[in-house]
N, C-alpha and C positions, 0 to 999 in steps of 0.2 A: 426498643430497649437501648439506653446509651449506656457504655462505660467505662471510667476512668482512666486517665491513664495516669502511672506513676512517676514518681522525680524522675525517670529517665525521659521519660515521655515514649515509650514503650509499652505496646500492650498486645502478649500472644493472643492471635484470632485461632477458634477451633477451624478444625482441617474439614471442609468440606467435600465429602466424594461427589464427583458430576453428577452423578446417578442418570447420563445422556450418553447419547454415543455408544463408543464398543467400548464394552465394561472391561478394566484390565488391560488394556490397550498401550503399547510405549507413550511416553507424552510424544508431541510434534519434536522433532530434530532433524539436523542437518545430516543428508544423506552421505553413511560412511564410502561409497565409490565417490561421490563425486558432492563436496561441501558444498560446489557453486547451488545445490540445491533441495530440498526439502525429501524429509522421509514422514511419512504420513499413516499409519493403519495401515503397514504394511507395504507403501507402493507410495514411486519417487511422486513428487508433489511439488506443483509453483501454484503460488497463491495469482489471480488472476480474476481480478473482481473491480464493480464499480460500485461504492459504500455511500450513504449519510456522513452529512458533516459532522459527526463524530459527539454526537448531543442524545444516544440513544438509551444512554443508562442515567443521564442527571437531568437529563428532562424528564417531566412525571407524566408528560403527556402523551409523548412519543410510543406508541405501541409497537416494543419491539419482537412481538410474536409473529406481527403480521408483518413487519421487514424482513425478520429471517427468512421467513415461507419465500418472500419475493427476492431474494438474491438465491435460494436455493432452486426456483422456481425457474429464473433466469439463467442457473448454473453458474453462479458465482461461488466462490471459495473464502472469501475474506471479509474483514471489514476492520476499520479502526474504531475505537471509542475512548475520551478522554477521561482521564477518572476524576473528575469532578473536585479540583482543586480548580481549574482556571472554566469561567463562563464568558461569555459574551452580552450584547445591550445594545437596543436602540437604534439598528440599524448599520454594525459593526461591518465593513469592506463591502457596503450594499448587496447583502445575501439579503431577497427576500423570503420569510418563511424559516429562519435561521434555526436548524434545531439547536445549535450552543449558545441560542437566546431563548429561554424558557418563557414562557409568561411569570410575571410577578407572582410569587409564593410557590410557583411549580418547578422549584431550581433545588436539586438534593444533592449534597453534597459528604463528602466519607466523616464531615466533622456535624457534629449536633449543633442543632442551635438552641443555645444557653435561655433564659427567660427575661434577657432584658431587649429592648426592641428598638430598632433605628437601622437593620441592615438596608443597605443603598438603595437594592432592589424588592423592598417591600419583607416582612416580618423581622424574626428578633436575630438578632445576632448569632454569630458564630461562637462555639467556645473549641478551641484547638486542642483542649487535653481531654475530650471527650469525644468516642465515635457516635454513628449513628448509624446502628445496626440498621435499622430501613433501607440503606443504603448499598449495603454488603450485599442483603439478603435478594437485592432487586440485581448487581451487579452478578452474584453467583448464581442466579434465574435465566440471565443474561448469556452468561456463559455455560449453561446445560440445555440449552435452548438451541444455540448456536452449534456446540456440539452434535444435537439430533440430529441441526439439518447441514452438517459436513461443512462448517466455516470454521474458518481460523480468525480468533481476535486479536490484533494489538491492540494492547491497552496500555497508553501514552500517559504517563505519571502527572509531569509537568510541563505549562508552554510560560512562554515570558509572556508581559503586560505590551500589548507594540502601543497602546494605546490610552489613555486617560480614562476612557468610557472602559475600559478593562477593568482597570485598576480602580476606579470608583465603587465596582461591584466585585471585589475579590478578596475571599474572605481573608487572605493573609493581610489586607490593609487594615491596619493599626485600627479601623475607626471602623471596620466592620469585624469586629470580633472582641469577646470579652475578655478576652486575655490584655489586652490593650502590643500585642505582640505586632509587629513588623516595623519596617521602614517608614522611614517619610517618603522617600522616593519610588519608584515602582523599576526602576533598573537595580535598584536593590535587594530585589526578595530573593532572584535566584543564586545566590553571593555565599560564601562562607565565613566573609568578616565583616559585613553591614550588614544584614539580613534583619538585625532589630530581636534576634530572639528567635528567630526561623527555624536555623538548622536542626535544632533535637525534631521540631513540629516537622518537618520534610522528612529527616529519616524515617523517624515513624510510622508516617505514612507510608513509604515505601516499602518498610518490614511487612506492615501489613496488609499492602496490595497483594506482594509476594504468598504471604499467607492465606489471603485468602482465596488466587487463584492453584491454589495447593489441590490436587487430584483432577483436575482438568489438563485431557492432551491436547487443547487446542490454542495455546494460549503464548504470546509472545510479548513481555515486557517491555517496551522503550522507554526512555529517562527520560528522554524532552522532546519537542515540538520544537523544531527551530528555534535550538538555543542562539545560533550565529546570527537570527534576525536580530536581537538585542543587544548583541556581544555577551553572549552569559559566559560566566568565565570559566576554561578547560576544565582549573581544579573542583569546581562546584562539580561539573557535571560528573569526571573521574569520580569522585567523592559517595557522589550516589550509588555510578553504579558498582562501587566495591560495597557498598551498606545492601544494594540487590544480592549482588554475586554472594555475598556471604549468608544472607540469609535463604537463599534456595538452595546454597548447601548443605542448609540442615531439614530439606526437604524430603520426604523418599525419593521424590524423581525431582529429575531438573525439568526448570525452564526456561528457552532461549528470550535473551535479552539482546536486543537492538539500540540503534544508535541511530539519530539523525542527523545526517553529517553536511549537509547544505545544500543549497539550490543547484542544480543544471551539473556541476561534477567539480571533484577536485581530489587528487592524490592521498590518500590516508598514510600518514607517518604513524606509528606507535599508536596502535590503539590498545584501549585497555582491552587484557587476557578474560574477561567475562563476554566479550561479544562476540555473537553470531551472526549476526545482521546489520548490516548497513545500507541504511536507508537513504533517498534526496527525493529531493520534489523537483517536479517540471524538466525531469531527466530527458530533456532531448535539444541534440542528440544525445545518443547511448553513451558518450564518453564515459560517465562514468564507471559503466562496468569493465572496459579494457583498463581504464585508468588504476583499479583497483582488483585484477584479476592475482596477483601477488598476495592475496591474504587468503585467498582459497576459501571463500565464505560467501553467503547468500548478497548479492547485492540488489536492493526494491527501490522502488519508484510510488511513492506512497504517496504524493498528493501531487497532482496535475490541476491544473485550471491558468486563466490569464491569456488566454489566445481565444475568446470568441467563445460562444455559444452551440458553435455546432460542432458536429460530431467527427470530422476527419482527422482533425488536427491531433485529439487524444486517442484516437483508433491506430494512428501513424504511430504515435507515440509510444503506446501500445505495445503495437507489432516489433518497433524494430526495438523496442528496450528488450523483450526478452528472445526475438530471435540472436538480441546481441550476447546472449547468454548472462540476463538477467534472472533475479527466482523468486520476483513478486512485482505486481504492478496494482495499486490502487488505484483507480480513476474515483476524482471526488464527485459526488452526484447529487447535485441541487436539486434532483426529482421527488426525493424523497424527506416528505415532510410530517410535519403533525396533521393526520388528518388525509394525508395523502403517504402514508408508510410502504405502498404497494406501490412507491418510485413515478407516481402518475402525476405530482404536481407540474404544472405549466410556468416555470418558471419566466421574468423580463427578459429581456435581449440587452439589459445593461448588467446582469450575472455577470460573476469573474470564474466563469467558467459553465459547464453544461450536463450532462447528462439524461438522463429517460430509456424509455425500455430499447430505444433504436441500437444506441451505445449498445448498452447490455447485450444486445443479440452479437452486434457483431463483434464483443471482447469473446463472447462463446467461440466464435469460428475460430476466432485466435487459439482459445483453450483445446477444442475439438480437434483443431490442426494439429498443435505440438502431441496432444495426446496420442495423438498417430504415428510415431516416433519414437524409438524407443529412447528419448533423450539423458537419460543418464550417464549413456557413454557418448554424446554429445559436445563438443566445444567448438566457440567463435571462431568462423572460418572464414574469408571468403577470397582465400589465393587460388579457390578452381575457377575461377570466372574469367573469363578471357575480354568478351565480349559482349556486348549488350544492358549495361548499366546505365539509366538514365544520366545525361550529362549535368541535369542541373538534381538530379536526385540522391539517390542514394541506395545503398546495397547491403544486409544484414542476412548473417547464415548463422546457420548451425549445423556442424558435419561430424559423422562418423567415417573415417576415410574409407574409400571403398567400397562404402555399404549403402549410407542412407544420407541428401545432404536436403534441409529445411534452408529454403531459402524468400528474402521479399526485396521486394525493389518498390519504391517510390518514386513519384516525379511531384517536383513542387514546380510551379511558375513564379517567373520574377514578381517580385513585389507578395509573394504568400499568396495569389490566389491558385486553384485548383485547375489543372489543366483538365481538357474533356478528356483527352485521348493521349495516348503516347504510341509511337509510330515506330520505334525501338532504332531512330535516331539518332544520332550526336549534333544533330542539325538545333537550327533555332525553335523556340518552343514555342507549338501554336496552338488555339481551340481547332483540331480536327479530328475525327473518328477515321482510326483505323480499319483497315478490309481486311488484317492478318496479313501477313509474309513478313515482320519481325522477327527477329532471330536472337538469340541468348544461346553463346559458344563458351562451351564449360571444359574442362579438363577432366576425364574421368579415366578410370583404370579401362581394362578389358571385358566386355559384359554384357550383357544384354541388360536394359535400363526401362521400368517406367517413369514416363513425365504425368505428372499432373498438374494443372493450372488450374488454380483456386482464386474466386474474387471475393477479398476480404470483407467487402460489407454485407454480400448475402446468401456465402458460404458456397452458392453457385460455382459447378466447374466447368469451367472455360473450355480446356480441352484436357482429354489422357488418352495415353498414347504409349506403346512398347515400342523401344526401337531395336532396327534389327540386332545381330551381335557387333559389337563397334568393337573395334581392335584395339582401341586406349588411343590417349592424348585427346585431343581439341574433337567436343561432338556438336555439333552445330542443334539446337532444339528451334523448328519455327513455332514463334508465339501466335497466339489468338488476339484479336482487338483485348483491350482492357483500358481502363477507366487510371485515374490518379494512384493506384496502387492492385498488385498482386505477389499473389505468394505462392512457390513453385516446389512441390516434391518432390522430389529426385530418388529412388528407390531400386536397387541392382535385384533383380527379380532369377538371375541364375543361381544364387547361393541361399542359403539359410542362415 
């Protein structure tokens, strides 16, 4: 069923309750002790997942019943999906198997397609002033679904054209839709004074994403996709999300709206007063969460890839974005296809990035670990460490003073390859396997302390150990052999 929209280009969607999940439930919000992180069904929450390329509600073919099962299966928490304003084609940053490349006719998009026929990618055109409930109805399936099985969705509004083969297939291009509505150019659509007739059709759409994730707690809005890949311009984006912010204030419950604020990290000046989240891709290192620890709000790491196919590099990534005191990390997962929705696809070795069940096990250890924590009263620390920090690595914590301190160490080798072994050295770095008698000399109060030594890829503990009662200052802990990275907890077992 399609319907109109009117001279605003505005049209209220009914309120749909989840009818998934815990009925009645707060929506998802930022945790009032401590905003760095998520409040969830009662109990503090980091999103900690590795997703599909984000093709799971506008692709027709994509079963996303049987991907939930497999991220909840895996113990994943998240996942992104784009709402079906921008597609992909033809082989788009050599993803094989690309779910945001549908096959021809199997691309559903929030706008109907009209009765006259020539769009790019096969059937008839777009029309902009009409929805297409199929749409909705498959995106709000999508979203009580996910809710069953304990995920959180971002659903990402709009991404810019980076590419011609975008724009060739996008319905705001003038020449695929009946409106005869957009730009000549494709740096134009996201704009609010050349857009060719856009802006009401973007609002719109926005009103009514908002609308129709309306009674779902699991649900988190972002306005664009790397708007800074194409220079999309501040006021555009601002623009949006006051047209969001405003209309989920006339929602019963709110919903957190994010921001995608660039690649690897950069300082936030003035951001607009609707957001809760702030997002970058390929966050490592973690700069950007100290960079932006002054706005007291969720900082994610929502799209990883571009370092290789295998698995350490976005494991590292990982670990140290939220032991930096991060409160979401997406790893993007090329596993996960049409056909192969259960993350099992065999993706090339020319992928711009990787994934599979290997990954997934070991972002669990990640998830398993911090769980073990009481991290809410957590923050980035790591002035207890005296000693024993890889030289050419690196050191990410998370501490409760006193109490409880989460901590990992990495070692890279020059040139990015993976060392065997670390020897808990400051010497040159070489392939050797350790025998133990490394040592990591930490600063701790007076107390009697467990160590545990955790190896991050297969949850495996290395060693644990009580030490006697230490009198405060410098405790020397000797380390176990370990591999290119581990992660150490630190836990005062005299107190409660």
């Amino acid at each position: 069923m399609h319907q109109r929209l009117g001279g605003a280009v505005l049209l209220a969607a009914s309120v749909v309750a989840p009818g998934a999940g815990e009925a009645g439930s707060p929506p998802l919000a930022l945790h009032p002790e401590n905003p760095r992180y998520f409040l969830w069904r009662g109990k503090t929450t980091i999103v900690i997942t590795s997703g599909e390329h984000y093709g799971a509600v506008l692709n027709l073919d994509f079963d996303y019943r049987k991907y939930l099962e497999a991220l909840a299966r895996d113990g994943m928490n998240g996942t992104r999906t784009f709402a079906g304003t921008y597609v992909e084609t033809g082989g788009d940053f050599t993803i094989a198997a690309n779910t945001l490349d549908p096959a021809p006719g199997r691309f559903i998009s929030p706008w109907a397609r009209g009765t006259t026929p020539g769009y790019a990618d096969g059937g008839n055109k777009f029309d902009l002033r009409r929805w297409d409930e199929a749409f909705f109805d498959r995106l709000r399936d999508f979203l009580a679904r996910a809710s069953e099985k304990g995920v959180i969705v971002e659903l990402t509004l709009f991404c810019p054209l980076y590419e011609e083969s975008m724009w060739r297939v996008s319905p705001m291009n003038p020449a695929n839709n009946v409106d005869g509505l957009g730009p000549s150019a494709k740096e134009d659509v996201l704009t609010l004074d050349k857009s060719g007739g856009l802006q009401p059709v973007q609002e719109a759409l926005a009103r009514r994403m908002v609308e129709a994730v309306s009674g779902f707690d699991n649900v988190i809005i972002e306005i664009c996709n790397e708007p800074y890949a194409k220079n999309v311009p501040a006021n555009w984006q601002r623009h949006l999300a006051t047209v969001v912010q405003e209309t989920v204030a006339k929602l019963p419950a709110p919903v957190l709206i994010s921001e995608n604020v660039a690649n690897y990290a950069e300082r936030i000046v003035d951001p607009h007063s609707a957001l809760s989240v702030f997002n970058f891709h390929y966050a490592t290192p973690p700069d950007a969460v100290a960079l932006n620890a002054h706005l007291g709000k969720v900082i994610g790491d929502n799209e990883t890839g571009f370092r290789g196919v295998e698995d350490a590099p976005y494991r590292m990534e990982a670990w140290e974005f939220i032991l930096a005191g991060g409160g979401a990390f997406n790893h993007l997962d090329y596993s996960f296809t049409v056909g192969h929705e259960d993350g099992t696809f065999r993706f090339p070795s020319t992928q711009p990035g990787g994934g599979g069940p290997a990954i997934r096990r070991q972002l669990r250890v990640l998830r398993d670990f911090v769980l073990g924590f009481d991290f809410v009263r957590m923050k980035p620390d790591t002035g207890f460490l005296r000693e024993g920090v890889p030289a050419s690595g690196s050191a990410q914590a998370l501490v409760d003073p006193g109490r409880s301190y989460a901590l990992y160490l990495r070692r890279l080798a020059a040139g990015g390859a993976f060392s065997a072994r670390w020897t808990g050295t400051r010497g040159p770095l070489e392939r050797q396997v350790d025998d133990g008698g490394a040592a990591l000399v930490v600063d701790l109060p007076a107390g009697s302390w467990r160590v545990t030594w955790l190896d991050p890829v297969s949850g495996q503990i290395l060693k644990d150990q009580t030490s006697a009662p230490h009198a405060g200052g410098a405790l020397r802990l000797e380390a176990p052999a370990w591999t290119d990275d581990v992660a150490v907890a630190i836990r005062r077992v005299d107190i409660r």
